[in-house]
MDAnalysis code that builds the backbone (N, CA, C; Angstrom):
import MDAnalysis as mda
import numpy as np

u = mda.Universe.empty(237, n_residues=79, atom_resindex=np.repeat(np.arange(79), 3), trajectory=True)
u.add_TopologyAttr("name", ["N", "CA", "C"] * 79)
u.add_TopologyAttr("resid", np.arange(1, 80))
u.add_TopologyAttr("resname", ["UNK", "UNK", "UNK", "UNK", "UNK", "UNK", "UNK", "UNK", "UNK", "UNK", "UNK", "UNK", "UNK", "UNK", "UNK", "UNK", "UNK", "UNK", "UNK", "UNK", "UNK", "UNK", "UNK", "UNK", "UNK", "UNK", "UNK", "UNK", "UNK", "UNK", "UNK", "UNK", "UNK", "UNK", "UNK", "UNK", "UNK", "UNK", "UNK", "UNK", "UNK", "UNK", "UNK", "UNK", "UNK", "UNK", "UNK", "UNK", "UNK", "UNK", "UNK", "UNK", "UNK", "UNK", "UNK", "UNK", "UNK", "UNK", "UNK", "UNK", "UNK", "UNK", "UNK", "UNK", "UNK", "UNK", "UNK", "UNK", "UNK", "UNK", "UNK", "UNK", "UNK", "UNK", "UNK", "UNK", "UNK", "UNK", "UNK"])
u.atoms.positions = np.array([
    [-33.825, -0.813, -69.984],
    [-32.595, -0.315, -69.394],
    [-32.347, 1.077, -69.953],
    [-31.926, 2.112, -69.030],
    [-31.985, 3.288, -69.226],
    [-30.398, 4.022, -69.841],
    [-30.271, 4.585, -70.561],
    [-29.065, 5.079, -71.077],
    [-28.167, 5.400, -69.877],
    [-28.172, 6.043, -68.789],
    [-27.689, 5.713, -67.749],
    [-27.441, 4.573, -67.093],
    [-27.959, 3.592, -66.829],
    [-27.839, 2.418, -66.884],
    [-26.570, 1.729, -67.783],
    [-26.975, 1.858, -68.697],
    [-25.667, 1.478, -69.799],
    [-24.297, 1.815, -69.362],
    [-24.829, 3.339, -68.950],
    [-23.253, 3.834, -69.158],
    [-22.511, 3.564, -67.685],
    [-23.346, 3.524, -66.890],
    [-22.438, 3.520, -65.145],
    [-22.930, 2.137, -64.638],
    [-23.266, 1.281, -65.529],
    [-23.689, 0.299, -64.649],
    [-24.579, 0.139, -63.634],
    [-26.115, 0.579, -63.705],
    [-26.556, 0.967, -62.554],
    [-27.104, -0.716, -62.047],
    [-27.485, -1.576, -63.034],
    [-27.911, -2.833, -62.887],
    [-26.860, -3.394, -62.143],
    [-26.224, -3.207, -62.363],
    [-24.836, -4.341, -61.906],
    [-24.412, -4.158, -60.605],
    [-24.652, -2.363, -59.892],
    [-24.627, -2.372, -58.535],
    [-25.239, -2.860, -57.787],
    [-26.791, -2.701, -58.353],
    [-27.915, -2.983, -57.598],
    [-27.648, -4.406, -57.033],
    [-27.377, -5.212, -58.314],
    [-27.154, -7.073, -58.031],
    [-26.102, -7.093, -56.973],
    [-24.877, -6.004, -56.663],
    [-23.864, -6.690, -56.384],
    [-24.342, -6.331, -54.668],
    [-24.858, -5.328, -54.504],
    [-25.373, -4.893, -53.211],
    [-26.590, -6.119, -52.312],
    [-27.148, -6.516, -53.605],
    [-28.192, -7.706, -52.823],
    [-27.679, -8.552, -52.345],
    [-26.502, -8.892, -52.885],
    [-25.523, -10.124, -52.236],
    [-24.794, -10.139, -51.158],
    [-24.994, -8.652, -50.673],
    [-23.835, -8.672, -49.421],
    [-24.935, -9.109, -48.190],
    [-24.253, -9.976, -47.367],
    [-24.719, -10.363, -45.923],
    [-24.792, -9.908, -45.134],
    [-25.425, -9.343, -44.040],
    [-25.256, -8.858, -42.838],
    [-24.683, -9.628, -41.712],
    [-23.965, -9.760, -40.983],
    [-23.135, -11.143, -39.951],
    [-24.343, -10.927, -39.126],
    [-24.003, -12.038, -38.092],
    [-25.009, -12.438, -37.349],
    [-24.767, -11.445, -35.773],
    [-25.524, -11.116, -35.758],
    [-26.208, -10.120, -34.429],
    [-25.391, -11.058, -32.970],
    [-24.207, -10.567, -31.922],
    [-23.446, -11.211, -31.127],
    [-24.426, -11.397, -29.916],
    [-25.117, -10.612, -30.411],
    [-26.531, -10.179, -28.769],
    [-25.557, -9.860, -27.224],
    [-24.898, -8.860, -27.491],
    [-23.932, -8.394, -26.509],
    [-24.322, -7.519, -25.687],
    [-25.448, -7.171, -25.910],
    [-26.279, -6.013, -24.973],
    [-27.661, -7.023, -24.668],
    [-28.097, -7.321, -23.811],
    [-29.413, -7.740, -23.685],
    [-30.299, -7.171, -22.467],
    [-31.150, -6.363, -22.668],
    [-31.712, -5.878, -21.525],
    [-32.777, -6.388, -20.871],
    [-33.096, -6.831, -19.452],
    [-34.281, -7.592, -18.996],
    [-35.437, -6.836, -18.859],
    [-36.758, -7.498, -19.434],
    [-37.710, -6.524, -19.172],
    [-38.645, -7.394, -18.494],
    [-39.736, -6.723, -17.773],
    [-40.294, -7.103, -17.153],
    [-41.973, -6.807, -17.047],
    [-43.184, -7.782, -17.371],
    [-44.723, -8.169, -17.253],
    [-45.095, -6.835, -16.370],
    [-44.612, -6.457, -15.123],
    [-45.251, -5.935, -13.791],
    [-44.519, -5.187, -13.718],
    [-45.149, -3.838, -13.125],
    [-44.529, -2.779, -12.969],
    [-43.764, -3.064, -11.460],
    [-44.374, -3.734, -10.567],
    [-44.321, -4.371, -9.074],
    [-43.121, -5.488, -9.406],
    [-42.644, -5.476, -10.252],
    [-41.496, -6.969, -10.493],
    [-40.172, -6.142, -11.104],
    [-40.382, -5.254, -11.505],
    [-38.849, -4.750, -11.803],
    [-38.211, -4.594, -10.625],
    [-36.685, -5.158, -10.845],
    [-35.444, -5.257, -10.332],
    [-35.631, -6.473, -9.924],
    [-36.782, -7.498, -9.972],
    [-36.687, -9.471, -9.500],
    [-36.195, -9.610, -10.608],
    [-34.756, -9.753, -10.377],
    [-34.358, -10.975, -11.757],
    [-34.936, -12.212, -11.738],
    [-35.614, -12.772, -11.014],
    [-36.346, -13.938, -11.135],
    [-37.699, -13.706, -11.924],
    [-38.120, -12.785, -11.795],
    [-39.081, -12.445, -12.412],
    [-39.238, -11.457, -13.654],
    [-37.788, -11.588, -14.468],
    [-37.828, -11.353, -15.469],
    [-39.000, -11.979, -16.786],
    [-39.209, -11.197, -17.424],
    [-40.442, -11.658, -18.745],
    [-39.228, -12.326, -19.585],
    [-38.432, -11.076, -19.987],
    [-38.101, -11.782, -21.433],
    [-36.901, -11.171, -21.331],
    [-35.944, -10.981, -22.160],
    [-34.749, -10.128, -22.398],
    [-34.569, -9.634, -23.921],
    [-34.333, -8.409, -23.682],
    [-34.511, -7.984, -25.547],
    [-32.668, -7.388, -25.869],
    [-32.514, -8.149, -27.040],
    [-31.543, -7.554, -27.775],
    [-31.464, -5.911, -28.125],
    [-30.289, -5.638, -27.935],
    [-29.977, -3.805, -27.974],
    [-29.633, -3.690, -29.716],
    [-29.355, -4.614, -29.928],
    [-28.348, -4.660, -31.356],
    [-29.609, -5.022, -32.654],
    [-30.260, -5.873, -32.369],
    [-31.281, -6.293, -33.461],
    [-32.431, -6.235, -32.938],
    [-33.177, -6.050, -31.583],
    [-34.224, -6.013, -30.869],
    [-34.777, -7.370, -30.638],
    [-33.969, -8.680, -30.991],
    [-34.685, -10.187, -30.720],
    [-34.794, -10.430, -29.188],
    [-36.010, -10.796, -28.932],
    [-36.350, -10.934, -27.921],
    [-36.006, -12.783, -27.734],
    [-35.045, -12.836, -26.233],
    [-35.182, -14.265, -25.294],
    [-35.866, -14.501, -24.225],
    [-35.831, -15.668, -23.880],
    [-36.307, -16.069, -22.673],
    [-35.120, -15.956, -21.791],
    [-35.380, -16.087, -20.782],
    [-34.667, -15.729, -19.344],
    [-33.545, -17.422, -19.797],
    [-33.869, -18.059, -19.816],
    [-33.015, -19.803, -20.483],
    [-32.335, -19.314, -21.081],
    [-32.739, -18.958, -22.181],
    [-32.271, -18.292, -23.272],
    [-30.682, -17.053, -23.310],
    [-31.189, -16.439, -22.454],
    [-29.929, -14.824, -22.273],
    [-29.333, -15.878, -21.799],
    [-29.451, -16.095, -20.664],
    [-28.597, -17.193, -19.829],
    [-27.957, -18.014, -20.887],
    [-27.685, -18.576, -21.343],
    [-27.338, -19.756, -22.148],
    [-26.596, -18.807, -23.708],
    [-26.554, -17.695, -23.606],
    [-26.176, -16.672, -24.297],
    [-25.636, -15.828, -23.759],
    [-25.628, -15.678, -22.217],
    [-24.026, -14.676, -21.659],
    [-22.934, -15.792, -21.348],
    [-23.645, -16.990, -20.971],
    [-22.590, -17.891, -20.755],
    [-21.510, -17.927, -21.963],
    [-22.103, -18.021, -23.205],
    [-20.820, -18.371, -24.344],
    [-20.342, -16.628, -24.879],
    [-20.625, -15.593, -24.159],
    [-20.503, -14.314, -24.617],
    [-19.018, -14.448, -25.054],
    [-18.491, -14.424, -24.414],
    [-16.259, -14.378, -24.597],
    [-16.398, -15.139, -25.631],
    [-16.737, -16.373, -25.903],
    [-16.522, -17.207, -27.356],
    [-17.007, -16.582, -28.317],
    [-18.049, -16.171, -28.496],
    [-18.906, -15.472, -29.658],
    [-18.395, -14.148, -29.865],
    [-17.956, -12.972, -28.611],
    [-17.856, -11.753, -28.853],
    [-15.903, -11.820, -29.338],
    [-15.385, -12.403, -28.896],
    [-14.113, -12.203, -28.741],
    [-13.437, -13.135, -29.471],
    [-13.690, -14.276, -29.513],
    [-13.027, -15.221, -30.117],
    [-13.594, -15.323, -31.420],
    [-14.915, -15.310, -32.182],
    [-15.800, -14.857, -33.211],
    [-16.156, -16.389, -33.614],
    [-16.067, -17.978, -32.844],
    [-16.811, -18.576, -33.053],
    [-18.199, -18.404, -32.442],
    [-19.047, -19.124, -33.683],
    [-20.342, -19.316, -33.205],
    [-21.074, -20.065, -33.066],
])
């Protein structure tokens, strides 16, 4: 431990910073992407849907089943 250390506490930030959480990603932006250049704009023929906020990629089930509860999760902040 470095004389600096001692004196400003540098250990003690470091620990207190590892502990903080990041909340969980609302996935409020999700953009559809699409396999085929010939399939963009078929929402049926969406590939996947990617998060704007954390980049996690869903399935088409998936967004779906995740804009449905959007107002609960974004607004109300259960999850």
């Amino acid at each position: 431990m470095g004389i600096f250390d001692k004196i400003f506490g540098g250990k003690e930030k470091e620990s207190a910073a590892a502990t903080i959480e990041k909340p969980p990603c609302p996935h409020g932006v999700m953009v559809p992407r699409w396999d085929s250049i010939d399939d963009i704009g078929h929402d049926d023929k969406v590939s996947y849907f990617n998060c704007e906020s954390c980049g996690e990629k869903f399935s088409p089930d998936e967004a779906k089943a995740l804009r449905e509860t959007a107002v609960d999760r974004l607004i109300g902040g259960n999850n």
